[in-house]
SEVORO-939893 format. One record per residue: residue in one letter; x, y, z of N, C-alpha, C in turn. Coordinates in nm, 3 decimals. Example, Ala and Ser with C-alpha at 12.3 -4.5 7.8 and 13.67 -1.06 7.14 Angstrom:
SEVORO-939893
A_1.319_-0.569_0.780_1.230_-0.450_0.780_1.320_-0.330_0.780
S_1.285_-0.225_0.708_1.367_-0.106_0.714_1.290_0.003_0.787
END
This chain:
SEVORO-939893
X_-0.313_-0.818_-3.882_-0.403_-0.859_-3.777_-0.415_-0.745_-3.677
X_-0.516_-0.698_-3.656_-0.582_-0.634_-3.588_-0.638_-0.675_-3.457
X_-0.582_-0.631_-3.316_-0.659_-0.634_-3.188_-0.597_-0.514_-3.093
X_-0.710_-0.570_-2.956_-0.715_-0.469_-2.864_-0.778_-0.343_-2.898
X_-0.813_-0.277_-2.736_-0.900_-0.186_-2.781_-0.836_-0.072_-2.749
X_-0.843_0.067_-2.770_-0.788_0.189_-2.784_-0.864_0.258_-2.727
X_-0.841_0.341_-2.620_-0.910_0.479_-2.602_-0.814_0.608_-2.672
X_-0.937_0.633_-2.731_-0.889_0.768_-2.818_-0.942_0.918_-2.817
X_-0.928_1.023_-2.809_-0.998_1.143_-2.858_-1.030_1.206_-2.982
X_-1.192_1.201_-3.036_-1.187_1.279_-3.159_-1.155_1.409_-3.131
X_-1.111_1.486_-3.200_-1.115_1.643_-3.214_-1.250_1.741_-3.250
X_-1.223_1.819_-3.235_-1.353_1.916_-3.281_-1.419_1.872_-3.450
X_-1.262_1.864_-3.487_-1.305_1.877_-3.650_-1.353_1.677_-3.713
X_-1.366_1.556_-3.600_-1.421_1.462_-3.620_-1.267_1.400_-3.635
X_-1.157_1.422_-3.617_-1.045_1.393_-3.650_-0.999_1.233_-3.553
X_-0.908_1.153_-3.583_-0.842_1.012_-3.459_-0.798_1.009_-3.495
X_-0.725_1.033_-3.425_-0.536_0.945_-3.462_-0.503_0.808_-3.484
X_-0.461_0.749_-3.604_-0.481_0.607_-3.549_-0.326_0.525_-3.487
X_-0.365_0.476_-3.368_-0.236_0.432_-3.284_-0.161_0.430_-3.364
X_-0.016_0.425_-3.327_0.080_0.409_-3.343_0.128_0.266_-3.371
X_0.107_0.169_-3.332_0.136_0.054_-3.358_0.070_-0.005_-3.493
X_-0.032_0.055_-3.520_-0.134_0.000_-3.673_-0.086_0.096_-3.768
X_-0.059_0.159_-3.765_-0.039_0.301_-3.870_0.074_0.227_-3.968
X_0.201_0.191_-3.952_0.283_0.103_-4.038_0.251_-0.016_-4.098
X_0.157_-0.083_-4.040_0.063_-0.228_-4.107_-0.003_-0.140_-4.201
X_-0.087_-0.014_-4.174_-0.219_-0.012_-4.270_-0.170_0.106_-4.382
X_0.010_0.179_-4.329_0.023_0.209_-4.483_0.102_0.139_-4.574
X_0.150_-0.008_-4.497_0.196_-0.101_-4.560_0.137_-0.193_-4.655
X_0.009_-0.224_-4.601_-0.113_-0.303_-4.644_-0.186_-0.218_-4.730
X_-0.218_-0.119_-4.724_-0.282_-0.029_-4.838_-0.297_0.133_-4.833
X_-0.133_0.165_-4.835_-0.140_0.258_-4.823_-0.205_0.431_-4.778
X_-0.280_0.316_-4.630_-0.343_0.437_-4.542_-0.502_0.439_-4.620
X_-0.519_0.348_-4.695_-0.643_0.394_-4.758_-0.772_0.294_-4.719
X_-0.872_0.395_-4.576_-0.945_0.261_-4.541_-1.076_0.285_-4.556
X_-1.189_0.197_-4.525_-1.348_0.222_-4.572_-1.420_0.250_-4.457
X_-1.488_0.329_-4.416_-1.596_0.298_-4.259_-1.703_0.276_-4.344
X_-1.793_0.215_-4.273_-1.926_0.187_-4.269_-2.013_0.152_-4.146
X_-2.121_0.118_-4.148_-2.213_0.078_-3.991_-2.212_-0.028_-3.999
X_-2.218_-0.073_-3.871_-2.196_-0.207_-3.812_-2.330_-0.257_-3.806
X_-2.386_-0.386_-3.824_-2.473_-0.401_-3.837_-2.548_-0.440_-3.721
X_-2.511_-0.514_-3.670_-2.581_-0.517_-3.500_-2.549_-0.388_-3.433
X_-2.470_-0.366_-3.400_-2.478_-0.271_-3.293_-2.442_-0.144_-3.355
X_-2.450_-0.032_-3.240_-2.413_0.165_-3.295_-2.305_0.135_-3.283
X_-2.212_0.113_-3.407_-2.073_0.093_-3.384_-2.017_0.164_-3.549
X_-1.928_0.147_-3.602_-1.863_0.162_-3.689_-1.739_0.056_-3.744
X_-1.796_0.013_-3.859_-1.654_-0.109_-3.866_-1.562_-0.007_-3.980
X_-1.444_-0.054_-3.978_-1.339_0.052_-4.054_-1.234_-0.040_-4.080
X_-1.189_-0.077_-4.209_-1.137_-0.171_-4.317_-0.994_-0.109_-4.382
X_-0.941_-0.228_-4.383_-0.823_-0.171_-4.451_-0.895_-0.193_-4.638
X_-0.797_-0.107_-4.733_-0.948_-0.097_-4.863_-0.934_-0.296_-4.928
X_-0.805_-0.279_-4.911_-0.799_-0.412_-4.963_-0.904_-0.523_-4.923
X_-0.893_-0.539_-4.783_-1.005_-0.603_-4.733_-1.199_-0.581_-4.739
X_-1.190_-0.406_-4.775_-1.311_-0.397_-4.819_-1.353_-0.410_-4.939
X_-1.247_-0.421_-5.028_-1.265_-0.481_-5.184_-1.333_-0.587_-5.213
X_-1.292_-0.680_-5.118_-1.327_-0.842_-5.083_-1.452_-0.821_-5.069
X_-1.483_-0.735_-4.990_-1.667_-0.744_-4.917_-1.735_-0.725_-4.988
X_-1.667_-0.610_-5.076_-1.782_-0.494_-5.187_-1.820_-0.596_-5.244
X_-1.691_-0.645_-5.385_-1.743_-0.748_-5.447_-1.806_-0.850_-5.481
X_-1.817_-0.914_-5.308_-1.910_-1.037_-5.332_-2.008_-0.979_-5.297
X_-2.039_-0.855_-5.233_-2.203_-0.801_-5.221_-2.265_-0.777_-5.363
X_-2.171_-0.703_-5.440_-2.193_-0.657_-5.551_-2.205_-0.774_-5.656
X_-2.169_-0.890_-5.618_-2.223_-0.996_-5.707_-2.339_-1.087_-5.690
X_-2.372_-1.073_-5.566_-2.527_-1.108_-5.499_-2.624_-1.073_-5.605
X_-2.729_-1.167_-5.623_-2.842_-1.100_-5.650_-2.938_-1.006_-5.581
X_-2.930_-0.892_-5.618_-3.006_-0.801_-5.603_-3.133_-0.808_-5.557
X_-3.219_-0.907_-5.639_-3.370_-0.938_-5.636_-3.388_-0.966_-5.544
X_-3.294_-0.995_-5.409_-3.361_-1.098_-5.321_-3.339_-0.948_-5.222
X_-3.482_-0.937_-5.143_-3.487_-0.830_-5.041_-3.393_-0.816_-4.938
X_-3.341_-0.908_-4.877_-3.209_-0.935_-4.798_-3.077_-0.920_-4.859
X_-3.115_-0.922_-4.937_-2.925_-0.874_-5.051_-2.925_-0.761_-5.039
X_-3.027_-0.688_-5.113_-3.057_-0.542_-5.127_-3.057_-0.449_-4.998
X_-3.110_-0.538_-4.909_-3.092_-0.467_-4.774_-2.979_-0.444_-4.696
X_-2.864_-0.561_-4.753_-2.742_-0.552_-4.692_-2.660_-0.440_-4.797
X_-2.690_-0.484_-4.848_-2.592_-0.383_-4.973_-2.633_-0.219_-4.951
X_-2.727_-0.201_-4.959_-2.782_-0.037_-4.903_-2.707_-0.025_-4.782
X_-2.720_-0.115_-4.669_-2.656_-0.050_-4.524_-2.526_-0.076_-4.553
X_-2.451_-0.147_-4.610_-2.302_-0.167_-4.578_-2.221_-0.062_-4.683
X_-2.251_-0.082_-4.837_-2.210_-0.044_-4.902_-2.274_0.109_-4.958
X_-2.406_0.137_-4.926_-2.492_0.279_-4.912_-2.391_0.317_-4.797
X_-2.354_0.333_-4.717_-2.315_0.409_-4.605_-2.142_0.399_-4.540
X_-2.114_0.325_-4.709_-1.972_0.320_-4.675_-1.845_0.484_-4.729
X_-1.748_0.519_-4.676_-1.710_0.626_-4.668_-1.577_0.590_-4.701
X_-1.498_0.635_-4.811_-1.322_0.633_-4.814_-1.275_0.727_-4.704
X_-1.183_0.681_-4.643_-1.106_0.744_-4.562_-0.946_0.767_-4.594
X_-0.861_0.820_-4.535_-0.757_0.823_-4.547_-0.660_0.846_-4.436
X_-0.559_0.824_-4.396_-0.449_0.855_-4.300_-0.382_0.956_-4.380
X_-0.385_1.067_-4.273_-0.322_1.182_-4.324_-0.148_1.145_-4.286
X_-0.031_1.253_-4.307_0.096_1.244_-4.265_0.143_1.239_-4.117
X_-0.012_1.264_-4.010_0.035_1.225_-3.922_-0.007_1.095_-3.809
X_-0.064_1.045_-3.937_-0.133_0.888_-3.886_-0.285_0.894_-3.867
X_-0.373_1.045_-3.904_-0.499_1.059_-3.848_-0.630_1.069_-3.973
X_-0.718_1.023_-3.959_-0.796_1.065_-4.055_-0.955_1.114_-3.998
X_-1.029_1.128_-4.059_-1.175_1.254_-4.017_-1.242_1.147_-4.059
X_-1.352_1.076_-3.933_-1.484_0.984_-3.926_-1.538_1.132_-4.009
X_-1.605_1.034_-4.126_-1.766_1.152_-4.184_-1.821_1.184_-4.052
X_-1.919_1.318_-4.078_-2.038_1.328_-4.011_-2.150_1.237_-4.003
X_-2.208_1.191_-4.081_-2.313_1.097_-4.082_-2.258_0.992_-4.006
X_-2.196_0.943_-4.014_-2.136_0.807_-3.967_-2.077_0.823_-3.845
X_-2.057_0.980_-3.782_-2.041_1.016_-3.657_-2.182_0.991_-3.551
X_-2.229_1.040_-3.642_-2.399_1.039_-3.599_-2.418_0.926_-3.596
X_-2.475_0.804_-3.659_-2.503_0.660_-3.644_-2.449_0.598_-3.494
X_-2.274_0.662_-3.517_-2.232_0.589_-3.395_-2.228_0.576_-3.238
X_-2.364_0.758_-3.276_-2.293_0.867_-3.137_-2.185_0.930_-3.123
X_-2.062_0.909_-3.196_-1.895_0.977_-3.130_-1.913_1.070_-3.125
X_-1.882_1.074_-2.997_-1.883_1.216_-2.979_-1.684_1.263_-2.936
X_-1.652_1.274_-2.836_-1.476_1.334_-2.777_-1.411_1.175_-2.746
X_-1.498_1.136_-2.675_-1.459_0.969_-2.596_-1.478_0.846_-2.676
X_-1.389_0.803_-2.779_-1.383_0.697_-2.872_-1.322_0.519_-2.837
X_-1.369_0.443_-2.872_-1.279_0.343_-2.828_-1.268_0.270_-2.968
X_-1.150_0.242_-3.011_-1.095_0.205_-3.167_-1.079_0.018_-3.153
X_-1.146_-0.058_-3.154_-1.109_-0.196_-3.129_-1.095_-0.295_-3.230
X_-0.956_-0.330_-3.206_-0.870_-0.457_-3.323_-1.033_-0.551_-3.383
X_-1.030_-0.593_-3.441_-1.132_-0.728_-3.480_-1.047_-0.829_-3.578
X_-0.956_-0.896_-3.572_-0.872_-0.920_-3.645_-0.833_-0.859_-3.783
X_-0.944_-0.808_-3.891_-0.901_-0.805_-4.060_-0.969_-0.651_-4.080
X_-1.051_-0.586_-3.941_-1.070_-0.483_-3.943_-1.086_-0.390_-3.794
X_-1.136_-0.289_-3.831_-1.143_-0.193_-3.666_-1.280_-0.171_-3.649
X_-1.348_-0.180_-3.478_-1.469_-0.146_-3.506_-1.454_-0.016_-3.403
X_-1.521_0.094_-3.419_-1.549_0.238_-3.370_-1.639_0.296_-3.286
X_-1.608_0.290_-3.155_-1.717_0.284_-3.094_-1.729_0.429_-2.979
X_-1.875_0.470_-2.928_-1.835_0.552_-2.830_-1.797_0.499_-2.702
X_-1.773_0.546_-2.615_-1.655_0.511_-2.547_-1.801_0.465_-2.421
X_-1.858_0.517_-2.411_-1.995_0.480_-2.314_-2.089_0.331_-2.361
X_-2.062_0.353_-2.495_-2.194_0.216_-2.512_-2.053_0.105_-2.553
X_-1.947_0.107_-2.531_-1.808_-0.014_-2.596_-1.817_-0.049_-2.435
X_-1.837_0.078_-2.309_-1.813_-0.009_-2.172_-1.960_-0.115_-2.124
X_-2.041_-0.057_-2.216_-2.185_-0.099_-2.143_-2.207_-0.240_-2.273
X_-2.159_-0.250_-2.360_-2.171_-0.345_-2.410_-2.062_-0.417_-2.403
X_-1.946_-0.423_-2.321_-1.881_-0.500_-2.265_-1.907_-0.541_-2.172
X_-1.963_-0.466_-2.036_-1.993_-0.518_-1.924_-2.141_-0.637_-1.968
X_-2.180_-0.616_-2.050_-2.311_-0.700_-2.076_-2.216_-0.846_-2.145
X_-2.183_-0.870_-2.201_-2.106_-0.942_-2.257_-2.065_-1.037_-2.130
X_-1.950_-0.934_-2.103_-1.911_-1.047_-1.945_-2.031_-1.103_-1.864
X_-2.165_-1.029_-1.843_-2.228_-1.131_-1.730_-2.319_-1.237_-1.870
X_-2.289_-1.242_-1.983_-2.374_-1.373_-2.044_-2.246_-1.456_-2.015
X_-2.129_-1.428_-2.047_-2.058_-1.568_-2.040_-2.027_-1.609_-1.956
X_-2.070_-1.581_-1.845_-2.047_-1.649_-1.748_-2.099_-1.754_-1.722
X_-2.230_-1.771_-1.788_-2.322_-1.913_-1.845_-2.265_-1.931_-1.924
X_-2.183_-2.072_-1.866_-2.116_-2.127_-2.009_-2.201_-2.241_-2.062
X_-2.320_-2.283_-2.025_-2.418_-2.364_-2.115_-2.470_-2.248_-2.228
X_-2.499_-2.143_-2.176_-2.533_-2.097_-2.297_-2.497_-2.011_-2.420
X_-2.351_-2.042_-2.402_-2.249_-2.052_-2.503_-2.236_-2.137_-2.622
X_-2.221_-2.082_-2.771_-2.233_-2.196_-2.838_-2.159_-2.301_-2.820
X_-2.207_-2.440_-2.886_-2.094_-2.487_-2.888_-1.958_-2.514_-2.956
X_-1.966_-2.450_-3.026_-1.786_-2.440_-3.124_-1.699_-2.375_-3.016
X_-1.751_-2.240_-2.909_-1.687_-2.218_-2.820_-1.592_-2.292_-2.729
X_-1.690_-2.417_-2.728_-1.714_-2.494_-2.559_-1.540_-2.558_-2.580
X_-1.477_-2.619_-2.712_-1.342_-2.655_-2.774_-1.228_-2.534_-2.734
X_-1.260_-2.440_-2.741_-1.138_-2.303_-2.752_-1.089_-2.321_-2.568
X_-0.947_-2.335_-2.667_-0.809_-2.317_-2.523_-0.806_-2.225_-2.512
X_-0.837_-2.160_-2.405_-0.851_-2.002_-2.314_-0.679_-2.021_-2.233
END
């Protein structure tokens, strides 16, 4: 399980370290070996442990094709997905392309999502947080499965 959010620095060469606290889960869980891809709402980056992106591939990959919405998900998720790896000192290199999609540029923010990480620049993770906080503050217009959750 995956949370909280991280401020991090890429390096010149596209390089992150990944915290210290996840690094023993994810070479425990699959031996450091994880997937990025684009997030589909927002300029973000989601990043998978592989095991868990096995799960995804497959049932995309068993979708029918024919239907224009299958095909469309499967091109963005699985077209633009990238193996990664944790090197020996916990760090691995975001692709270029997928640097680009996200914006990263030096100022990264790495955030838990429970079963994966999403990758964000560190400017649009504050501005799409601060947006976040002033909708919920209308709590009518919150769904309602929310309206149940012990805060």
């Amino acid at each position: 399980m995956f949370r909280g959010a991280n401020a991090i620095n890429l390096d010149a060469k596209g390089r992150l370290a990944m915290p210290a606290r996840y690094r023993d889960r994810l070479l425990g869980a699959c031996g450091g070996q994880l997937v990025a891809t684009i997030a589909l709402e927002d300029r973000c980056l989601w990043i998978y442990p592989q095991a868990e992106w096995d799960e995804i591939e497959e049932t995309l990959g068993n979708l029918p094709n024919i239907n224009p919405q299958v095909k469309r998900m499967q091109r963005l998720l699985i077209g633009n997905a990238n193996d990664i790896e944790l090197d020996s000192n916990g760090r691995f290199v975001v692709p270029p392309l997928l640097r680009e999609y996200a914006g990263l540029e030096k100022k990264v923010m790495l955030v838990g999502q429970v079963n994966k990480f999403e990758l964000w620049s560190e400017d649009a993770w504050e501005a799409t947080t601060s947006a976040y906080l002033n909708e919920v503050q209308d709590v009518g217009a919150m769904p309602t499965e929310l309206h149940t959750l012990r805060l």
